[in-house]
C-alpha positions, 0 to 999 in steps of 0.5 A: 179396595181394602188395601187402598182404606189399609193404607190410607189409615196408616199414612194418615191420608184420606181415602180418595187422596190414595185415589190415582197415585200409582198414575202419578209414578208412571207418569214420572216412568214416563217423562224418563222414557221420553227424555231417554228418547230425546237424547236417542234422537238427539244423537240420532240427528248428530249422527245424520249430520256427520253423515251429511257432512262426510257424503259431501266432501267425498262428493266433492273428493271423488266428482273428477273420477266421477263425472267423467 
């Protein structure tokens, strides 16, 4: 609490202004963990799709000694 009138004094800010901005830093923490996740999951889906794809065409490659 001291810390927090401390530095409300030296930044010129009312005390209950200072209230929560430590949330406001991990909020931004985050949206970076979740955007790092959006992109894991974005290639994640590119690489199920390439699987798909891949799966197919040997499907189609391989179904005459197959399907014997």
């Amino acid at each position: 609490m001291l810390a927090e009138i401390k530095l409300a004094r030296r930044f010129g800010v009312p005390p209950p202004h200072g209230e929560g901005a430590s949330k406001v830093f991990e909020r931004g923490q985050r949206a970076k963990q979740a955007d790092d996740g959006d992109i894991k999951v974005k290639a994640l889906h590119a690489k199920i799709g390439l699987l798909a794809i891949a799966n197919e065409f040997l499907q189609e490659k391989l179904a005459p000694w197959i399907d014997k």
